[in-house]
C-alpha positions as CSV (number, residue, x, y, z in Angstrom):
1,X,-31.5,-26.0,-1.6
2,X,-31.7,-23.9,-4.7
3,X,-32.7,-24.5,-8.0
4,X,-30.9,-23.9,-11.5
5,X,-31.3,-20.7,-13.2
6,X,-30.9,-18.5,-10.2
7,X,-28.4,-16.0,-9.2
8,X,-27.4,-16.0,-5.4
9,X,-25.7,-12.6,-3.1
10,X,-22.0,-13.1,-1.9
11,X,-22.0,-14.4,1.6
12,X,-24.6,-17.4,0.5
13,X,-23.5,-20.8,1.6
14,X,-22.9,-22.6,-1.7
15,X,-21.3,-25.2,-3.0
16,X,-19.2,-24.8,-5.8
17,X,-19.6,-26.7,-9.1
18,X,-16.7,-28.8,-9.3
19,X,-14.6,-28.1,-12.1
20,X,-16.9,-24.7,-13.1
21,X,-14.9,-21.8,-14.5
22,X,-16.1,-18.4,-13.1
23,X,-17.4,-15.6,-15.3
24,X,-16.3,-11.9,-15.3
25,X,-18.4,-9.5,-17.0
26,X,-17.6,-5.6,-18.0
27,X,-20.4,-2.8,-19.0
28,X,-19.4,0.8,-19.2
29,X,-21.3,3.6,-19.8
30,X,-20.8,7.4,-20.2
31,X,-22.6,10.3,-17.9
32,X,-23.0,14.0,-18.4
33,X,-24.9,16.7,-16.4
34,X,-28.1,15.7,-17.9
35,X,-27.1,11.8,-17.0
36,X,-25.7,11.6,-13.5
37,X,-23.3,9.5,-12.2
38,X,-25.9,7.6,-9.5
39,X,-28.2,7.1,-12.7
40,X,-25.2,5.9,-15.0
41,X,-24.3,3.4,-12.2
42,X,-28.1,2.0,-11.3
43,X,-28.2,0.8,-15.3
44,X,-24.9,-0.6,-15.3
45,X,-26.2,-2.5,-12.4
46,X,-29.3,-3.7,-14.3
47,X,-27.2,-4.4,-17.5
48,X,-25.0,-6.6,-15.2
49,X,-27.5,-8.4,-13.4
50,X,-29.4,-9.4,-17.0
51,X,-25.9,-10.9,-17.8
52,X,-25.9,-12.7,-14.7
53,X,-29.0,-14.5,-15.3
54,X,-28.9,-14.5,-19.6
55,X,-25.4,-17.0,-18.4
56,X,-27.8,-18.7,-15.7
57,X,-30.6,-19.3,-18.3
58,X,-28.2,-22.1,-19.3
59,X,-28.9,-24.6,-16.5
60,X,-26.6,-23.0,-14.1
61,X,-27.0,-21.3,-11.2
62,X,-24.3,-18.4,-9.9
63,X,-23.0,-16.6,-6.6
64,X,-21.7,-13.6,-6.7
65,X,-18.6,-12.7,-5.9
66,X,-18.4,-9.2,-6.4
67,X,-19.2,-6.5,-7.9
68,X,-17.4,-2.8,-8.4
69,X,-17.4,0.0,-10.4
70,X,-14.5,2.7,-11.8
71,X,-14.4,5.9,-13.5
72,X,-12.2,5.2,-16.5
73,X,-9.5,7.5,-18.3
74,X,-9.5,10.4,-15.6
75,X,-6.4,13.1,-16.8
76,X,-3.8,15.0,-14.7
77,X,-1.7,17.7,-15.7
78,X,0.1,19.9,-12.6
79,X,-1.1,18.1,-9.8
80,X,-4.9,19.1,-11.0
81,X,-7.6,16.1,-12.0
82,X,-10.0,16.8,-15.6
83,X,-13.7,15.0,-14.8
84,X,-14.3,11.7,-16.2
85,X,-16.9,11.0,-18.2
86,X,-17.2,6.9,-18.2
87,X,-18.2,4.6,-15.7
88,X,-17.6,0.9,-16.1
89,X,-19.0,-1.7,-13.6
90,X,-17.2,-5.6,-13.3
91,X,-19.4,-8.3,-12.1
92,X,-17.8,-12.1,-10.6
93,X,-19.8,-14.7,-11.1
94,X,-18.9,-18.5,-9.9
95,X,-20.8,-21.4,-10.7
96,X,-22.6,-23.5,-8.3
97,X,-24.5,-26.6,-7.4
98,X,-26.9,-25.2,-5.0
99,X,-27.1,-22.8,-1.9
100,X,-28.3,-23.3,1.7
101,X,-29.4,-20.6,3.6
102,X,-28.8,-18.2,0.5
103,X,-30.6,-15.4,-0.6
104,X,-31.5,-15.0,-4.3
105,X,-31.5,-11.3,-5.9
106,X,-34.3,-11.1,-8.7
107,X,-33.6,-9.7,-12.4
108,X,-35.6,-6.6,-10.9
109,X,-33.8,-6.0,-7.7
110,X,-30.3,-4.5,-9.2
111,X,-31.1,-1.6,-6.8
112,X,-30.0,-3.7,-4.2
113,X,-26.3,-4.4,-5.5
114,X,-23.1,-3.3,-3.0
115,X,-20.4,-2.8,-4.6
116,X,-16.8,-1.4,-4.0
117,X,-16.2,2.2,-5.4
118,X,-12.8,2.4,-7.0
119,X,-12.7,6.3,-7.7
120,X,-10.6,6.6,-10.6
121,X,-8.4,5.3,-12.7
122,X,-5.6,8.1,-13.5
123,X,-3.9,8.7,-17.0
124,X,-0.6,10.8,-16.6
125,X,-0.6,13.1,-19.2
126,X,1.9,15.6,-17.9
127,X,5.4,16.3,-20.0
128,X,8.0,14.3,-18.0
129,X,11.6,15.5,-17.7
130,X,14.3,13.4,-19.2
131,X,15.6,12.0,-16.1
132,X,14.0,8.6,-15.4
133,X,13.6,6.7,-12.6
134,X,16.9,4.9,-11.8
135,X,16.6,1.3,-11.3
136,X,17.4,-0.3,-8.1
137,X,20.8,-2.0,-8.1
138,X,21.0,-4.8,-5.6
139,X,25.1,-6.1,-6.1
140,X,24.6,-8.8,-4.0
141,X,21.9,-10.8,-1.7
142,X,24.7,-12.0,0.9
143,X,24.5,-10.4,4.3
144,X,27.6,-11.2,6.3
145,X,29.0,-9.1,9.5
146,X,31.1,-6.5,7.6
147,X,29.2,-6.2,4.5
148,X,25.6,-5.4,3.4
149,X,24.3,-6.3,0.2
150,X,27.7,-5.7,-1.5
151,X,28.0,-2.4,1.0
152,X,31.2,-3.0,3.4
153,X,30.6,-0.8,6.7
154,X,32.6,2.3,6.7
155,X,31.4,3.4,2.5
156,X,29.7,6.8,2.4
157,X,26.3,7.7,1.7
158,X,26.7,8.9,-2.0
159,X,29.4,5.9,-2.4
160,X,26.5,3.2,-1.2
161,X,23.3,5.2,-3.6
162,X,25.8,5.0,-6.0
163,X,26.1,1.5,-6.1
164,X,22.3,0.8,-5.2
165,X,20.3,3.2,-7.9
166,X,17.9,4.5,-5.1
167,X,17.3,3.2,-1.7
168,X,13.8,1.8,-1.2
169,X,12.8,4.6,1.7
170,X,15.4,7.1,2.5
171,X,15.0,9.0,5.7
172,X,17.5,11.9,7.1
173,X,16.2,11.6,10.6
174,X,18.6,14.4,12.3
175,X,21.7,15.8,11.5
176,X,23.9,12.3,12.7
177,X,21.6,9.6,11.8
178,X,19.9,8.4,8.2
179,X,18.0,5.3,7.7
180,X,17.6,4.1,4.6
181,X,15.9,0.6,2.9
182,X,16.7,-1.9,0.2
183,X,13.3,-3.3,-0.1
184,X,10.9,-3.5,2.6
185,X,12.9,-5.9,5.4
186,X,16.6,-4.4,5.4
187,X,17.3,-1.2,6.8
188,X,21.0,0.5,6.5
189,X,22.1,2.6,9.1
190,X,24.1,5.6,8.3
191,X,25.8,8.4,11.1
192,X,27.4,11.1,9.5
193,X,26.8,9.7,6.3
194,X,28.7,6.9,6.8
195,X,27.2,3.4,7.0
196,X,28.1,1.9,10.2
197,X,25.2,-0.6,10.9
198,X,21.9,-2.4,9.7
199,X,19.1,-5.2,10.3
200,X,16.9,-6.9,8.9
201,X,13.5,-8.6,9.6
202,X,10.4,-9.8,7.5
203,X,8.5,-7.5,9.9
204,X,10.8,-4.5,9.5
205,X,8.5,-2.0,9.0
206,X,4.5,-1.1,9.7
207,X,2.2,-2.8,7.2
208,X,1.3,0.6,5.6
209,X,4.9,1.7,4.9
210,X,6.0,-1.5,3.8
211,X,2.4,-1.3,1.5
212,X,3.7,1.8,0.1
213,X,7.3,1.2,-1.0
214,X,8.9,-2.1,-3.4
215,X,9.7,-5.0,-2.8
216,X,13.8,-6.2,-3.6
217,X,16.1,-8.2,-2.0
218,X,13.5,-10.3,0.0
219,X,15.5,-13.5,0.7
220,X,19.0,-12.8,1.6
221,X,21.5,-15.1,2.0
222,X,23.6,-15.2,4.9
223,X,27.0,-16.4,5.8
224,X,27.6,-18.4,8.8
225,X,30.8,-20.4,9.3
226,X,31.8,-19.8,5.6
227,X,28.5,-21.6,4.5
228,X,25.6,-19.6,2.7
229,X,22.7,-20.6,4.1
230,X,18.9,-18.8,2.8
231,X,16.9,-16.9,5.9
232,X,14.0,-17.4,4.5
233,X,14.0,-21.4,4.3
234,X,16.8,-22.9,6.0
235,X,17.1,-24.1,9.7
236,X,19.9,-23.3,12.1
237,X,21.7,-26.0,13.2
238,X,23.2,-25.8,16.9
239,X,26.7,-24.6,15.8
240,X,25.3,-21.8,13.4
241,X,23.2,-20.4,16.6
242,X,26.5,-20.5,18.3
243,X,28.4,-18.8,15.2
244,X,25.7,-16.4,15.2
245,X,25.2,-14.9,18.9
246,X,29.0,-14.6,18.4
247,X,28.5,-11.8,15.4
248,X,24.9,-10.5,15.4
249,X,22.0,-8.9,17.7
250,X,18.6,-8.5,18.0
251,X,18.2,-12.6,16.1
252,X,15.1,-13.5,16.2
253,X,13.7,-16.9,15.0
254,X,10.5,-18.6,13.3
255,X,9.6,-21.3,15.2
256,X,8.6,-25.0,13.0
257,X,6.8,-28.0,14.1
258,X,8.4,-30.7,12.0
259,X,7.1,-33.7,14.3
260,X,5.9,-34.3,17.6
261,X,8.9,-33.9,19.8
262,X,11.0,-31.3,17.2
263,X,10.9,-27.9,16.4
264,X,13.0,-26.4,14.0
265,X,14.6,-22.5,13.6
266,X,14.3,-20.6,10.9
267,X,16.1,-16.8,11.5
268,X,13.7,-14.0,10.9
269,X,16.2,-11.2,11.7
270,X,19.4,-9.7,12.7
271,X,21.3,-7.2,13.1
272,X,25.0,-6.2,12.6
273,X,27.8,-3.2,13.2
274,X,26.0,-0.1,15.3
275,X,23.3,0.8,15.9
276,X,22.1,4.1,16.6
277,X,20.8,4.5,20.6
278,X,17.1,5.9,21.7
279,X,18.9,9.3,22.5
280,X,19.7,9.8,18.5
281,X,16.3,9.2,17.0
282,X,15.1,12.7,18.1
283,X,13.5,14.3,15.0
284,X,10.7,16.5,13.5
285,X,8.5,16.1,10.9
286,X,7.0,18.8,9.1
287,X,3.1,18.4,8.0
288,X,1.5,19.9,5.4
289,X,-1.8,22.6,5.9
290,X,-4.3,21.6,2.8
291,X,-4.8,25.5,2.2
292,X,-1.5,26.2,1.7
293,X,0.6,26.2,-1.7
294,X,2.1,22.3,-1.5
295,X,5.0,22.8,-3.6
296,X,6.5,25.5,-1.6
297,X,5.7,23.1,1.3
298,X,7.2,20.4,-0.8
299,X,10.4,22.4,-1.9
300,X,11.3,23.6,1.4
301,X,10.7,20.3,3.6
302,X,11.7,17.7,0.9
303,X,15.2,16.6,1.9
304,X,13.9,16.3,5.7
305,X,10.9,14.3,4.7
306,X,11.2,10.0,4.2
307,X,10.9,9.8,0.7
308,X,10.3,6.4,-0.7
309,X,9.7,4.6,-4.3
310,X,6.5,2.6,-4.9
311,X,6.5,-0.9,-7.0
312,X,6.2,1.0,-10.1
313,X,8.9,3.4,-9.5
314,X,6.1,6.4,-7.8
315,X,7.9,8.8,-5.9
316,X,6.3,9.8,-2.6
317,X,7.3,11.4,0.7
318,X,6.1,11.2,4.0
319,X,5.0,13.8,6.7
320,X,4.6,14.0,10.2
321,X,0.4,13.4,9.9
322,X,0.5,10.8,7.7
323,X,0.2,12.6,4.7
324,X,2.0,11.1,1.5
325,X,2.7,13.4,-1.3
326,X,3.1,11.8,-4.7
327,X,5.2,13.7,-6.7
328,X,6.9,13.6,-10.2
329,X,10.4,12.5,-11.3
330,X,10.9,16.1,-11.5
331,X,10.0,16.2,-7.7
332,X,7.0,18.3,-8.5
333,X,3.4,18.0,-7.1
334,X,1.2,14.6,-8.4
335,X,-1.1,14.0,-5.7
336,X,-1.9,13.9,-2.2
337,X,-2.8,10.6,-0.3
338,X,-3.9,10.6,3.1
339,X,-2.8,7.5,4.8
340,X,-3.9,5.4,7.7
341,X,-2.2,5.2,10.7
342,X,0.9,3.2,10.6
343,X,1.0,0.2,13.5
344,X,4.1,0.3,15.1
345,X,3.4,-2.8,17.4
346,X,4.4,-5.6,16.0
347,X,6.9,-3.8,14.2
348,X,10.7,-5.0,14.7
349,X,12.6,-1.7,13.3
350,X,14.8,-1.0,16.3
351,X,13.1,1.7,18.5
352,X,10.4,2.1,16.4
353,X,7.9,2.3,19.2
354,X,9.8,5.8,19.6
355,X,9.6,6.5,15.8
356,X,6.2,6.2,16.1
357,X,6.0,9.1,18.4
358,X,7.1,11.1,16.0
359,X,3.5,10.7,13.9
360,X,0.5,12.6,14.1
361,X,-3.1,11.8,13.0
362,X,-4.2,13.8,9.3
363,X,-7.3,16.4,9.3
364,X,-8.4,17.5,5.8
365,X,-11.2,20.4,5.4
366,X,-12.4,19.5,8.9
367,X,-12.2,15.7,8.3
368,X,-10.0,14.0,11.0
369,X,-8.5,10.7,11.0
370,X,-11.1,8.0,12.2
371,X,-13.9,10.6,12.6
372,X,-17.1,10.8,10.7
373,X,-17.3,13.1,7.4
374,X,-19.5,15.8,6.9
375,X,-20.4,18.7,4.6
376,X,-18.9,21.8,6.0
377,X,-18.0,25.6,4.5
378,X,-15.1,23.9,2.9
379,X,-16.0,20.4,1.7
380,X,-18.8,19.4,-0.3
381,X,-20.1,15.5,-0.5
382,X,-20.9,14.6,-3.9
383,X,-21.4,10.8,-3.7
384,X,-21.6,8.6,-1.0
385,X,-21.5,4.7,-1.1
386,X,-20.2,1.6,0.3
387,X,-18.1,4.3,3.0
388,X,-16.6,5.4,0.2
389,X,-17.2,9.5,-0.1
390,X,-16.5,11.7,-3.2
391,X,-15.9,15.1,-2.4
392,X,-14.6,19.0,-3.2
393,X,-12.6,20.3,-0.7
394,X,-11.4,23.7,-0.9
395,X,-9.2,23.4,-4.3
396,X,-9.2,19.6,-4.0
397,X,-10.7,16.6,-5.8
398,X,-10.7,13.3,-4.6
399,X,-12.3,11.0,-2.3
400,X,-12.3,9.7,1.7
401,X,-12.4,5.9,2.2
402,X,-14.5,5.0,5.4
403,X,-15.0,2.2,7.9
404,X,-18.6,2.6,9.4
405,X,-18.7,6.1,8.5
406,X,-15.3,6.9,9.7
407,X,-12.9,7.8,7.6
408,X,-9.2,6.2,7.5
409,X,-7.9,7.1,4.0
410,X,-8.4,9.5,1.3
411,X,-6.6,10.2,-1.9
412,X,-6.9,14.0,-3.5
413,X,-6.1,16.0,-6.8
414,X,-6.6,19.8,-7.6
415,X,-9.5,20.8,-9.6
C-alpha cells in the first residue's frame, strides 16, 4: 500500500478518494531552432511532474490519468500550414487513498512520461467567401411509408436539398442511383434524381464514416397503425409487428430482457419504397496521387466523389483509397486526411458489403495503410513518439498516427 505524498503511473491499481476532485494542470512553452521541440517538451514534463507532487505535498497522494501535449495556434492560408512555435502539455491527476501493485514515478524521472501527441491545433486564417454553410433543415422526425422526414416519395432531388439545407453525406454513385444521409442512421435513396426509397438503422453506416459526418435526426418517430411510436425507446406490441411486415423491409429488432421469461422489441431499422438492387451499385471512385496538383484533382472529380458535412459544418469528400479531402465553403483545398479503413461488417446499409468493394487501401510518400513508416527520398521523420510520427513529405506537412509502428491514419497540410 502506498503512502501520502506520492504520485503513482496510470494503470496502478488505486483506490480512489471518495469524494476527491481531480486536478488538471496546463504549462506551455515556446521553441525555436536553438530550443527544440523534444527539449521544449522534456521541461514541460518536469514542470508538470513538480506540479504533480507541489499538490501531493498536501497529504494526498495522486494517479495519473494522463498526460498529452499540443502545438498551439498553428495558421493556414491555401491549404499550406505556418510552423508553430508553442507547445503546451496537460497533466490529470485523481486523488487517491492508496495503490496496490502500483508503481511510483519520482520528481526526477519525468523522462519517463507517455503521453498522447496531438499535432496541432489549427487556426483558419484564410478570407472566406460570403456563402456560409447552410444549416441542416430537418421538417419533420416522422418516418411513415410514403414519407421521409417531411420528403413524400416521388419529390426530386433539388426539391428534397431544398427543403433539407444539405444532406449529411451525399453520394452520386452512377448515373441512376444517389444516396444521400440526414444524419448518420437514415439514408434516402434517389434513381434519376427522384426519391423512391430509404432505410434506416442505428448501424447504418461504418464507424469511420459515421465518425466523420453529423449527427441530426437520431430518434425518429414512426407511424404504425395511426399511432407515433419512438424507435429508439418504445417496444412493439404484437399488432404493430403485424402492421409493420405489412409496409416495411429489412426490420430489424433490439432484443430486451425485462424479466425472466420476457423479452421485449425495440425496432432498430427499416426500410421503405425501392430499393436499388446489387446490379445498380456499380461505380468508380477516383483517388487522388499526393504529387499531383489536388485542386485540379478536386475540381474535376468533385461531383462524383461522397461529399459529406462534419459536426461543425467541415466540408469533406471521399475517394476511392480512403483519402478525405477537407475543403473550404468555397470548395477549395483545406487539408488532406488519410483515413482508416472503413469496416463494412457489421454495417446494415443495404449491400454495403459490395460498397465496400469499391475501396482501396491509401499510400502516401511510400507509406501504405497498416505498414511500418520509414524515411525515404520523399519523406522525412521529424519526430517520433507514442506511434505518433511528424513528418515532410514531398510538399506536405503533417503527421502519420500508428498502432505498433504501423500506421492507420495521417492528417497533412502544404508547407
Amino acid at each position: 500500500m502506498s503512502n501520502a505524498k506520492e504520485v503513482f503511473f496510470r494503470g496502478s491499481e488505486c483506490t480512489k478518494l471518495p469524494e476527491g476532485q481531480d486536478v488538471h494542470f496546463k504549462e506551455s512553452t515556446n521553441f525555436d531552432k536553438k530550443y527544440s521541440k523534444d527539449e521544449a517538451v522534456a521541461d514541460l514534463k518536469k514542470a508538470l511532474l513538480n506540479k504533480a507532487y507541489v499538490k501531493a505535498s498536501n497529504g494526498t497522494s495522486y494517479l495519473i490519468e494522463s498526460i498529452r501535449f499540443k502545438q498551439d495556434e498553428e495558421k493556414i492560408r491555401g491549404g499550406k500550414i505556418t510552423r508553430s512555435a508553442q507547445i503546451t502539455g496537460f497533466l490529470h491527476l485523481s486523488p487517491i487513498t492508496g495503490c496496490e501493485h502500483g508503481q511510483v514515478i519520482s520528481t526526477d524521472e519525468s523522462n519517463k512520461l507517455s503521453y498522447f501527441y496531438n499535432f496541432s491545433k489549427i487556426r483558419l486564417e484564410k478570407a472566406q467567401v460570403e456563402t456560409l454553410v447552410q444549416e441542416q433543415m430537418i421538417p419533420s422526425l416522422k418516418i411513415s411509408d410514403k414519407r421521409i422526414y417531411g420528403l413524400e416519395l416521388g419529390i426530386s432531388y433539388q426539391d428534397a436539398l431544398k427543403q433539407i439545407g444539405r444532406f449529411s453525406f451525399d453520394w452520386r454513385v452512377n448515373d441512376i442511383w444517389r444516396l444521400a444521409t440526414i444524419g448518420r442512421n437514415t439514408v434516402l435513396f434517389f434513381e434519376q434524381d427522384m426519391l423512391v426509397g430509404g432505410q434506416y438503422h442505428r448501424d447504418l453506416l461504418p464507424t469511420v464514416w459515421s465518425n466523420f459526418i453529423e449527427i441530426a435526426a437520431t430518434k425518429p418517430l414512426l407511424e404504425v397503425n395511426n399511432t407515433e411510436i419512438n424507435m429508439t425507446y418504445h417496444a412493439m406490441s404484437e399488432s404493430s409487428l403485424t402492421s409493420l411486415e405489412q409496409k416495411y423491409s429489412l426490420l430489424d429488432y433490439d432484443r430486451f430482457r425485462i424479466s425472466e421469461d420476457e423479452v421485449e422489441l425495440r425496432l432498430s431499422g427499416l426500410a421503405l419504397g425501392k430499393l436499388p438492387n446489387k446490379e445498380d451499385f456499380s461505380f468508380s471512385l477516383a483517388c487522388y496521387d499526393e504529387q499531383d496538383g489536388v485542386q485540379n484533382f478536386i475540381d474535376k472529380n468533385l461531383s462524383s466523389l461522397p461529399k459529406f458535412y462534419s459536426q461543425t459544418g467541415e466540408i469533406g469528400v471521399l475517394t476511392g483509397c480512403n483519402q478525405v479531402l477537407y475543403l473550404w465553403n468555397d470548395e477549395s483545398f483545406k487539408s488532406l486526411l488519410l483515413s482508416e479503413r472503413a469496416n463494412f461488417n457489421n454495417t446494415q446499409l443495404i449491400h454495403a458489403n459490395l460498397l465496400s468493394k469499391g475501396f482501396s487501401d491509401w499510400s502516401f510518400y511510400g507509406v501504405e495503410y497498416l505498414k511500418g513508416i520509414q524515411s525515404n527520398n520523399a519523406l522525412t521523420i521529424k519526430h517520433a513518439e507514442d506511434d505518433v510520427y511528424e513528418v515532410n513529405a514531398g510538399s506536405w506537412k503533417g503527421y502519420f498516427v500508428a498502432d505498433e509502428g504501423l500506421a492507420f491514419q495521417g492528417q497533412f497540410y502544404f508547407h
